[in-house]
SETILUM-108204 format. One line per field, with one value per atom (N, C-alpha, C): residue number from 1; chain; x, y, z; atom name. Coordinates in steps of 0.001 Angstrom, whole numbers. Layout:
// residues N
num = [NUM|...]
cadena = [A|...]
x = [X|...]
y = [Y|...]
z = [Z|...]
atomo = [CA|...]
//
This chain:
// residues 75
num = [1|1|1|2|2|2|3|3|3|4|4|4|5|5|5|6|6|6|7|7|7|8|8|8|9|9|9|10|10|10|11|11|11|12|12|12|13|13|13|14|14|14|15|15|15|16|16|16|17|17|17|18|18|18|19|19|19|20|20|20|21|21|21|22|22|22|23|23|23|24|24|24|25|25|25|26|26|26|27|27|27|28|28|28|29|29|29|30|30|30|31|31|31|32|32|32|33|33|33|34|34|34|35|35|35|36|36|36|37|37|37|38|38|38|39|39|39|40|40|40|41|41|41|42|42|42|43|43|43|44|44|44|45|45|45|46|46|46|47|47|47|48|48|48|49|49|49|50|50|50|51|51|51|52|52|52|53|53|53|54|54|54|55|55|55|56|56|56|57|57|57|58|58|58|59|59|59|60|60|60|61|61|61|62|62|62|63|63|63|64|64|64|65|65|65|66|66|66|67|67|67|68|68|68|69|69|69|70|70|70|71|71|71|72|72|72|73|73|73|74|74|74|75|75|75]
cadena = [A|A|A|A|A|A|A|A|A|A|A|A|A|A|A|A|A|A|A|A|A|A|A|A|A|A|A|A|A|A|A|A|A|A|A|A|A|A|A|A|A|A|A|A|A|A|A|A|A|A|A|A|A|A|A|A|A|A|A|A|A|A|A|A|A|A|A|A|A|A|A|A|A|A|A|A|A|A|A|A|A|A|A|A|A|A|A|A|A|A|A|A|A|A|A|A|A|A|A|A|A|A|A|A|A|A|A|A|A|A|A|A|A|A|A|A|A|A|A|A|A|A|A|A|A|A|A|A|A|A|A|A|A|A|A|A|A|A|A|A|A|A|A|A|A|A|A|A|A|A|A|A|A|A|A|A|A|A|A|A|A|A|A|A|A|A|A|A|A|A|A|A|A|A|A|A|A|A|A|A|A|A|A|A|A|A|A|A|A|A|A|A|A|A|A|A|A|A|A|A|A|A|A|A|A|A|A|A|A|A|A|A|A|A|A|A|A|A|A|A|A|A|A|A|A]
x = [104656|103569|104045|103997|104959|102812|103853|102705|102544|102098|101974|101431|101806|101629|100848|99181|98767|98163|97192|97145|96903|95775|94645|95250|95820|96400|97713|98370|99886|100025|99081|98558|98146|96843|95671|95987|96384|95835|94679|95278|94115|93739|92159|91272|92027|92191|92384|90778|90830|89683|88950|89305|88653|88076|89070|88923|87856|87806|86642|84956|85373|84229|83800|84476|84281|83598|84179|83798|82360|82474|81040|79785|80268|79277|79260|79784|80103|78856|79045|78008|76806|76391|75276|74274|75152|74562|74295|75572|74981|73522|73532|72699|71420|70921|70076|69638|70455|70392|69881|70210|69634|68378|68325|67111|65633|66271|65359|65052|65934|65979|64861|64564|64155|63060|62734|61208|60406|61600|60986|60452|61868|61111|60068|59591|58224|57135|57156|56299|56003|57011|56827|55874|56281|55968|54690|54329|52850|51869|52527|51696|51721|52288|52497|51036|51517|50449|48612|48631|47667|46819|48183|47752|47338|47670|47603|46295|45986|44058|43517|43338|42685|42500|43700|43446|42835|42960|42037|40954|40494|38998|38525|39137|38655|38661|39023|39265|38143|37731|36466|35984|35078|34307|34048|34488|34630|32767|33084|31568|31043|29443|28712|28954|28941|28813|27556|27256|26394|25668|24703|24655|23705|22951|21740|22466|22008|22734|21582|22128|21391|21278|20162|19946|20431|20575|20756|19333|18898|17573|18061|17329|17678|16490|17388|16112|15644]
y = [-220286|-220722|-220744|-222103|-222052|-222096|-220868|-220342|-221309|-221419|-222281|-221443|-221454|-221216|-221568|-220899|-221221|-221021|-221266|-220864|-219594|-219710|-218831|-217445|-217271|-216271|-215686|-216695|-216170|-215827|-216100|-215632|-214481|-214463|-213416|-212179|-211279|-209755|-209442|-209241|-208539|-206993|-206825|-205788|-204516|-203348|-202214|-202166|-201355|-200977|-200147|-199198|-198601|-199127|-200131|-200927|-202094|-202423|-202899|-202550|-201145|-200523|-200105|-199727|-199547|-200661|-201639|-202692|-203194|-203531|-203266|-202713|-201489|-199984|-200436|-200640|-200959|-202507|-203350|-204674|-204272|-203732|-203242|-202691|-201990|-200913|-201317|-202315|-203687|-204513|-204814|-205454|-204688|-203600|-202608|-202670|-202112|-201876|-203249|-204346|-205237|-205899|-205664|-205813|-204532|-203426|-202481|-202831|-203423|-203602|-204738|-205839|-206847|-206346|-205416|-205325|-204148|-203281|-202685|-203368|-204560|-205557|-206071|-206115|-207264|-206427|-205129|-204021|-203713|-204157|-203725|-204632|-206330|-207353|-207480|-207120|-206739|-205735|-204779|-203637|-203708|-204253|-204807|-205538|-206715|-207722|-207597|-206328|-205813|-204670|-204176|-203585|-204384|-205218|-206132|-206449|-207181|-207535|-206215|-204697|-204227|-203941|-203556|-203623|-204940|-205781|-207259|-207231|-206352|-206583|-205251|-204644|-202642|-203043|-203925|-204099|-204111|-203035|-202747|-203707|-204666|-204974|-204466|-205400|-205094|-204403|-203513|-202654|-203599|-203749|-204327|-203978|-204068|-203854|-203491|-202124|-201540|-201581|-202802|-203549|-202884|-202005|-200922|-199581|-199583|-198610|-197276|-196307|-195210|-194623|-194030|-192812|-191551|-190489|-189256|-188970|-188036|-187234|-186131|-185967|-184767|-183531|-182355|-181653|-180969]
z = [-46050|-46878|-48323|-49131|-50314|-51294|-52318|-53572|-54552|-55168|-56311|-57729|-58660|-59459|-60720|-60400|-61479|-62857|-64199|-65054|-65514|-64149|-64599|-64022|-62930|-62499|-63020|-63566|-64126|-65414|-66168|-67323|-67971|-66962|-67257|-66257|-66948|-66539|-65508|-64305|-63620|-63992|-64236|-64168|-62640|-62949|-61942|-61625|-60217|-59903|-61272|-61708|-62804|-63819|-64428|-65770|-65666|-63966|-63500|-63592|-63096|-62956|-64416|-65199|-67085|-67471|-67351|-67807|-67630|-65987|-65378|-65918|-66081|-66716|-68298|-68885|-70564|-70505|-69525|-70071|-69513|-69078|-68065|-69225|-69808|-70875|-72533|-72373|-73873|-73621|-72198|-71725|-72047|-71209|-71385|-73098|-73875|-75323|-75677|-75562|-76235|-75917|-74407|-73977|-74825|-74913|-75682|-77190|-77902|-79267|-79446|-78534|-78951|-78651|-77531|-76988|-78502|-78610|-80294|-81611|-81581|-82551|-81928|-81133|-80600|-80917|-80548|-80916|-82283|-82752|-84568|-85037|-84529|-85376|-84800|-83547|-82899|-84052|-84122|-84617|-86195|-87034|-87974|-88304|-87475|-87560|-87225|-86388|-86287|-87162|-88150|-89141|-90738|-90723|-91792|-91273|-90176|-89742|-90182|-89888|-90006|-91314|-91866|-93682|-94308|-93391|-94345|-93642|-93003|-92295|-93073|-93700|-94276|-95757|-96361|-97652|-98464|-98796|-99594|-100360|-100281|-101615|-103192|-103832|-105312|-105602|-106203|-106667|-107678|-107175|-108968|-109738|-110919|-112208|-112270|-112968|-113204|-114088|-114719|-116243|-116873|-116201|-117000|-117909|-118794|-119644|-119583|-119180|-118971|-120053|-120859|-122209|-121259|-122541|-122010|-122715|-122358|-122430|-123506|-124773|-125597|-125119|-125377|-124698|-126174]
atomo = [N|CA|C|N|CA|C|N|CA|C|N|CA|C|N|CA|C|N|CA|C|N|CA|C|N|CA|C|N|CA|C|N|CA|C|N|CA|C|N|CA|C|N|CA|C|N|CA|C|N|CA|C|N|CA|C|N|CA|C|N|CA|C|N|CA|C|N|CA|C|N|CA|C|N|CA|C|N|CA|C|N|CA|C|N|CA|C|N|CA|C|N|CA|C|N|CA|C|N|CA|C|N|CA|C|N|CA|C|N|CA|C|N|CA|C|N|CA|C|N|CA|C|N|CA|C|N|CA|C|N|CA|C|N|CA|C|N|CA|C|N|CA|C|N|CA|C|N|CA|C|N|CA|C|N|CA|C|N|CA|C|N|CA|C|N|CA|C|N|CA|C|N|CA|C|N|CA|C|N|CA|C|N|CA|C|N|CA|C|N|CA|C|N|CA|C|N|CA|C|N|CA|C|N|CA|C|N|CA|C|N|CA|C|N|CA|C|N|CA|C|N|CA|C|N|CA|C|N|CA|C|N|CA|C|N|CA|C|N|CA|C|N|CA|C|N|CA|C|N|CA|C|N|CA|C|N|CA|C|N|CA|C]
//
């Protein structure tokens, strides 16, 4: 049976079982992490946005002006 020789194999470095399994374990765990990061930002920009409504729904009304001028009483 005649071999042939090609790019992709004569090139590139095969992975050991270990460096496999590292590797494996190493994207798994980028994966994980980035999946958590975005769901925090979503939560922020959620709760954020829900705090900004309640402060613009709590935002006190400006007080009258109180245009009567009170005496003091001499005793």
């Amino acid at each position: 049976m005649a071999r042939t020789a090609n790019v992709e194999g004569f090139f590139k470095p095969r992975l050991s079982g270990s460096e496999l399994k590292a590797k494996t374990t190493t994207d798994v765990a980028h994966t994980i992490i980035k999946d958590e990061a975005a769901a925090r930002e979503e939560k922020t920009a959620r709760l954020r946005a829900a705090r900004l409504a309640r402060e613009a729904r709590e935002q006190p009304a400006p007080a009258a002006a109180d245009t009567k001028k009170r005496s003091k009483r001499s005793r």
